[in-house]
N, C-alpha and C positions, 0 to 999 in steps of 0.2 A: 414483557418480552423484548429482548436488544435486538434493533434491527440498525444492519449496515447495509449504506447504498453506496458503491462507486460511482464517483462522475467521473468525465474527462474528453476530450477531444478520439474521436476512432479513430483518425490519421494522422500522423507525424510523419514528419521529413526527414530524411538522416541527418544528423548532426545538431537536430536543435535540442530543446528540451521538451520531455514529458511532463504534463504537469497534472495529477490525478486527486483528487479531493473524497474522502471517504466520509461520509456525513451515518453519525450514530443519533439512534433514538432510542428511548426504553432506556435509557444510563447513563453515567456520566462517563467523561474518559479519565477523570481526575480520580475514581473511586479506586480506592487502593486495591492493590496486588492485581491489577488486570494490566493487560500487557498488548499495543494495540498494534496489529502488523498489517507490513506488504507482501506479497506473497503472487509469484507471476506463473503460466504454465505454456508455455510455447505450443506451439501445432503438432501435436504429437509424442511431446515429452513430457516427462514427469514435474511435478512443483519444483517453483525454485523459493526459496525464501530469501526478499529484500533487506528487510529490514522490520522494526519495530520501537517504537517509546511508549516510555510504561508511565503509570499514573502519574509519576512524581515527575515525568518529564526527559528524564534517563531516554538517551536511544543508541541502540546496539544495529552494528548491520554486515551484510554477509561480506567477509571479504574483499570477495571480486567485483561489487558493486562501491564498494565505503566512499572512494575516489568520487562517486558522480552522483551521491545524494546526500541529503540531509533534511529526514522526517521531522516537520515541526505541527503542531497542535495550535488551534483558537479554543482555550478554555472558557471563553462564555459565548459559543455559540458549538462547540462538540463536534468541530469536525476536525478529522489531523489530515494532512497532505503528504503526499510525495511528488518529490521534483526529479528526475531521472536526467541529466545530463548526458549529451553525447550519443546520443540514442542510434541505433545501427539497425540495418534490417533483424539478424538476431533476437533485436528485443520485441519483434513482433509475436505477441501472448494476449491471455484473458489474463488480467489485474484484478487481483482482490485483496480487498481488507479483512479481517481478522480478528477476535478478538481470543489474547489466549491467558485461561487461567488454570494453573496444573491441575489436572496431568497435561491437557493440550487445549488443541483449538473446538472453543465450544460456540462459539457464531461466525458465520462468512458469511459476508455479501454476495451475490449472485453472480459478481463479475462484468468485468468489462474489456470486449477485445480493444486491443490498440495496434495497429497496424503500423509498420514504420515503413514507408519508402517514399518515394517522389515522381 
């Protein structure tokens, strides 16, 4: 069974950095064709999707975000991270990781709020 747990700070400041760490167990993240995402849901709104890097290391991410992050992986300890730069009240949401292998997302972590202000 793949289990993902989100860490990370509850409160941010505006303007610093997020920095959220998703630790998997039950799998590797290097096992082919699985595809391991950030995916945020504000107070009231629907999923945003961050971004994602896939087994080989490849990472795609959503447009309006590309500018302020860059998902990177520890392959011998299985946890990948996201750095969120610039962070604004806005990005105050529940953070979750992902893991998606077609047709979609078949493990989420439970989530973790992150709060932005000062």
């Amino acid at each position: 069974q793949v289990q993902l747990q989100e860490s990370g700070p509850g409160l941010v400041k505006p303007s610093q950095t997020l920095s959220l760490t998703c630790t998997v167990s039950g799998g590797s993240i290097t096992t082919k064709y699985y595809y391991w995402n950030w995916i945020r849901q504000p107070p009231g709104k629907g999923l945003e999707w961050i971004g994602s890097i896939a087994s080989t290391g490849s990472t795609s991410y959503s447009p309006s975000l590309k500018s302020r992050t860059t998902i990177s992986r520890d392959t011998s300890k299985n946890p990948f991270t996201l750095p969120l730069s610039s962070v604004t009240p806005e990005g105050t949401a529940v953070y979750y990781c992902a893991r998606r292998h077609w047709p979609g997302m078949d493990y989420w972590g439970r989530g973790t709020l992150v709060t932005v202000s000062s």
